[in-house]
C-alpha positions as CSV (number, residue, x, y, z in Angstrom):
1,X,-22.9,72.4,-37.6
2,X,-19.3,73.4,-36.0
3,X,-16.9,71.0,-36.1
4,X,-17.4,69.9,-39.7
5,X,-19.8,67.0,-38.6
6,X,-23.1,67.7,-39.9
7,X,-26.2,66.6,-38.8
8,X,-25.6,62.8,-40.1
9,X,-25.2,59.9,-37.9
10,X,-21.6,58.2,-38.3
11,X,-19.7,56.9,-35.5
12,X,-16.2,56.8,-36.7
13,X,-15.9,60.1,-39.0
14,X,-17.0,61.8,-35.4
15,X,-14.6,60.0,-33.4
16,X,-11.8,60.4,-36.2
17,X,-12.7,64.4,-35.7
18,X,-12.3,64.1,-32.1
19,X,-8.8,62.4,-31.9
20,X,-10.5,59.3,-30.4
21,X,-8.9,57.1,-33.5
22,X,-6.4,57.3,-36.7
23,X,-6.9,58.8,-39.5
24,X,-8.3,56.7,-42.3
25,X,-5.2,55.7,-44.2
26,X,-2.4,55.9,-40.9
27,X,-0.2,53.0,-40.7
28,X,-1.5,49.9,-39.2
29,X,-4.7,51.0,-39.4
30,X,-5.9,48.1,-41.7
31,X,-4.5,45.5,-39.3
32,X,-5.8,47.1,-36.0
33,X,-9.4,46.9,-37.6
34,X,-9.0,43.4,-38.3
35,X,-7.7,42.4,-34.5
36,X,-10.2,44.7,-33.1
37,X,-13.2,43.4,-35.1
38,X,-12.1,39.8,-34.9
39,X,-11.7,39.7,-30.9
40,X,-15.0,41.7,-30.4
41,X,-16.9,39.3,-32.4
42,X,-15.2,35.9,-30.7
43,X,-15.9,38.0,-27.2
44,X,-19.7,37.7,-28.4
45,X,-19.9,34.8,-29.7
46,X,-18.0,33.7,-26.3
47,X,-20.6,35.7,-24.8
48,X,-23.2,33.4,-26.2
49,X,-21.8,30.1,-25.1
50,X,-21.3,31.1,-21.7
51,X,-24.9,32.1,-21.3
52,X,-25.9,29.0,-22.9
53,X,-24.0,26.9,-20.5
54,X,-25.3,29.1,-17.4
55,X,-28.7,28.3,-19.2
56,X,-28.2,24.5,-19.6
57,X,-27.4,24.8,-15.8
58,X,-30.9,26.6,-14.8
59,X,-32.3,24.0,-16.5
60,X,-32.9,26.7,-19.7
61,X,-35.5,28.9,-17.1
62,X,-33.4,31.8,-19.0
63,X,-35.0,31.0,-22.3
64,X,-38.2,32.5,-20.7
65,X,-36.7,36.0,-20.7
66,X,-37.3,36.1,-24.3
67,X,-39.5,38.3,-26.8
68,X,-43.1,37.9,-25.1
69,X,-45.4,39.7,-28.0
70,X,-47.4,42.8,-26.5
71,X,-47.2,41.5,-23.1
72,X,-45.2,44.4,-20.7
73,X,-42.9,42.0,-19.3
74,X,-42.0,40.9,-22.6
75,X,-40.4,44.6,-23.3
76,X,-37.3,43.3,-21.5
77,X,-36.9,40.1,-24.0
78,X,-35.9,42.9,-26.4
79,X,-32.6,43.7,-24.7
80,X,-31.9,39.6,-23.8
81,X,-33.2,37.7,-26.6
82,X,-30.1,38.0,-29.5
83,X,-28.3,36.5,-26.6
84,X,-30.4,33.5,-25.5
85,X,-30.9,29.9,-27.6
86,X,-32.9,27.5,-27.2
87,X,-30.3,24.9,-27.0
88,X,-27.1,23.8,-28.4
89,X,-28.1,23.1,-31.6
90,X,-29.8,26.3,-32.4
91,X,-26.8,28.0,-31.3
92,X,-23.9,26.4,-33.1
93,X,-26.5,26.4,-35.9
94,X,-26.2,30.3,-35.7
95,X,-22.4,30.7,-34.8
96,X,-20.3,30.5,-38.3
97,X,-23.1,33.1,-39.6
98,X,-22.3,35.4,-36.7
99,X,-18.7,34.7,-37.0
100,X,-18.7,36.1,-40.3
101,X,-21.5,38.4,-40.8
102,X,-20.7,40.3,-37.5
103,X,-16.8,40.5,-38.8
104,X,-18.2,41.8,-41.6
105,X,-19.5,45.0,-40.1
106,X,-17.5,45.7,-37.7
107,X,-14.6,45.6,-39.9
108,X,-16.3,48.6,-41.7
109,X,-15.4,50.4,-38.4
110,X,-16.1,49.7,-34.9
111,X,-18.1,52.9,-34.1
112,X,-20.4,51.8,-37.3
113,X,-20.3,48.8,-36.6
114,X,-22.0,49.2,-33.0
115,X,-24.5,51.7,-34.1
116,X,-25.9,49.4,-37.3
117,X,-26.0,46.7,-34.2
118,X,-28.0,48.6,-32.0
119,X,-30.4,49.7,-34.3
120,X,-31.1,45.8,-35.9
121,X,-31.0,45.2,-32.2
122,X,-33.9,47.5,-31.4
123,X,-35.7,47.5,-34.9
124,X,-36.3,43.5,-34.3
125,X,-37.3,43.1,-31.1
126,X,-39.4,46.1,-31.3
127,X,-41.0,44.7,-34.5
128,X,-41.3,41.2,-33.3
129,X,-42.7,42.2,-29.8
130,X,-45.4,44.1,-31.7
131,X,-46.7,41.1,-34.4
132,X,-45.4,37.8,-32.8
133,X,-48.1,35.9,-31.8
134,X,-49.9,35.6,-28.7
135,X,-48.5,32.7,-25.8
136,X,-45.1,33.0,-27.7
137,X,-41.4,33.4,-26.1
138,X,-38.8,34.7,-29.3
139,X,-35.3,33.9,-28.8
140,X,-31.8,33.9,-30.7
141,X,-29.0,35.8,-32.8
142,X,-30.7,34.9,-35.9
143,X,-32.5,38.7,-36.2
144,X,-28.7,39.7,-35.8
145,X,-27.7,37.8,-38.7
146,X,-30.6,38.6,-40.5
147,X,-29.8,42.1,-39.9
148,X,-26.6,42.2,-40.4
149,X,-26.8,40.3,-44.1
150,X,-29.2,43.4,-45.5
151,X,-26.7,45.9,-43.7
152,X,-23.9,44.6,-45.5
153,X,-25.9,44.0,-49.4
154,X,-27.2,47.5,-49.0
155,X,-24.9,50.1,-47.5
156,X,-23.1,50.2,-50.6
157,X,-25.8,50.9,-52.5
158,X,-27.0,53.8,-50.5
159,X,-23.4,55.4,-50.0
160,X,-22.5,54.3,-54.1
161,X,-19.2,52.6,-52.4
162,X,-17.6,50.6,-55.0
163,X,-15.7,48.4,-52.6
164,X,-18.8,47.6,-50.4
165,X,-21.2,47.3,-52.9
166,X,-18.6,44.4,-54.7
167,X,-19.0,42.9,-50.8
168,X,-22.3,42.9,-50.7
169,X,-22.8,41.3,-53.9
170,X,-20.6,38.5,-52.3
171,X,-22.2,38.6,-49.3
172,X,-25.5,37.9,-50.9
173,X,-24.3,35.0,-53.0
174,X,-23.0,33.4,-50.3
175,X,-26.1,34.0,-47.6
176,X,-28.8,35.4,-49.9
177,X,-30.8,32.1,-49.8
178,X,-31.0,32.9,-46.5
179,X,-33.6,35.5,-46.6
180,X,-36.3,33.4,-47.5
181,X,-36.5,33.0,-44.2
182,X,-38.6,36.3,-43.6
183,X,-42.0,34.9,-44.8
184,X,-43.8,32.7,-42.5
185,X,-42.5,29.2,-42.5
186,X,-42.1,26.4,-39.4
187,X,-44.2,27.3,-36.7
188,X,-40.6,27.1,-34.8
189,X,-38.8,29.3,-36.6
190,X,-39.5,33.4,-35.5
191,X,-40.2,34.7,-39.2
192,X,-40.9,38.1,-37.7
193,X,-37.5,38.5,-36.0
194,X,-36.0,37.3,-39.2
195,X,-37.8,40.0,-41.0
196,X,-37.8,42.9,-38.5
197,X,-34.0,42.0,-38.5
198,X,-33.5,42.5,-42.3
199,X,-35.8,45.9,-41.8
200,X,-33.6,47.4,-39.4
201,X,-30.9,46.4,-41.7
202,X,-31.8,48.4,-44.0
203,X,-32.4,51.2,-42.0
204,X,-29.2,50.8,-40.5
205,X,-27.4,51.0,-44.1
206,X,-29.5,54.1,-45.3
207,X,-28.9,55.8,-41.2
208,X,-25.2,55.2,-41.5
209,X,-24.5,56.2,-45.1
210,X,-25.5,59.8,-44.3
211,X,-22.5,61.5,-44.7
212,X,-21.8,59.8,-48.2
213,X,-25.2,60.8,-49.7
214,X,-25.0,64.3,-48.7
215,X,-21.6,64.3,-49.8
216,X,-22.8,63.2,-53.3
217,X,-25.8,65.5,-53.1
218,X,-23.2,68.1,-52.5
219,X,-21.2,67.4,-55.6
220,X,-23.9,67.2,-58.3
221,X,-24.9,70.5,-57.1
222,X,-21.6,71.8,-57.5
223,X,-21.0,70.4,-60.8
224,X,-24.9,71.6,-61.7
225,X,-24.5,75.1,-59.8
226,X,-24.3,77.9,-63.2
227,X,-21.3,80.2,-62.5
228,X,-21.2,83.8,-60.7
């Protein structure tokens, strides 16, 4: 394709190619992807609480704009519910993992960041809207979370990235436990979120690693390729 882009999916290499942001390596790069990633993730986790406390006000009548499974109305809960609790508790119980996981990935770029976002985003509340069960409202950050811990244990994997496969590995020590949480459990607890949130996840890491695997592909035919 012109340009140099390719036909892979990566958010910063095509903004980097456009002049939108520095090159990798420019001087106070490092630090401006830490402030950048660290205010957009308190502005979202500010987000939350403000929407909690508009919630608490409503007398929590915003909690029913959740995940409704296979009912048409219930399409919408996939654009609200990463945003809505069901209380205080179930929202600070989810903050520090936010906090951190969401840091995480956006600090691997903020154009990747989004993009691995929107497609947990979408992969979970398509996934939940289509097997949750009937008469049931799905609600909370968790699938984020969820998502974001199996986008940050694979990626490196799938793009052979030393440094991000070492984070992972950290990553899943620290939160790994975590993903029991996929198989059906409390009757409370939206197992299918959690598990369409680690699915998209993994896509997300496989999506956004493109560029790297075709890179790699590229080499190991040159190196293979007999000469003219």
């Amino acid at each position: 394709m012109a340009g140099g882009t390719g036909p892979s999916f990566d958010p910063d290499r095509i903004a980097r190619l456009r002049g939108q942001v520095s090159k990798p390596g420019a001087s106070g790069l490092g630090q401006r992807a830490w402030a950048q990633a660290g205010v957009l993730i308190l502005g979202f986790v500010a987000l939350l609480y403000s929407i909690e406390g508009v919630d608490t006000l409503v007398d929590h009548r915003l909690d029913r704009e959740g995940i409704e499974p296979r009912e048409p109305e219930g399409l919408w809960g996939i654009l609200w519910a990463p945003l809505l609790h069901g209380g205080w508790p179930h929202l600070v119980g989810n903050t520090l993992p936010v906090l951190i996981l969401g840091f995480l990935v956006l600090l691997s770029g903020i154009g990747r960041g989004l993009a691995a976002t929107a497609i947990i985003w979408l992969v979970a509340g398509v996934g939940t809207w289509l097997i949750g069960p009937d008469h049931s409202v799905h609600l909370g950050a968790s699938s984020l979370i969820f998502g974001w811990l199996t986008y940050l244990i694979s990626r490196g994997w799938f793009a052979r990235n030393i440094g991000q496969i070492l984070l992972g590995l950290v990553v899943f020590v620290v939160y790994g436990s975590a993903l029991w949480g996929v198989l059906p459990g409390d009757p409370g607890i939206s197992w299918q979120g959690h598990l369409f949130g680690a699915l998209g996840g993994l896509l997300a890491g496989w999506v956004l690693s493109g560029d790297a695997r075709r890179s790699r592909r590229g080499d190991q035919s040159g190196i293979l390729a007999p000469p003219r």
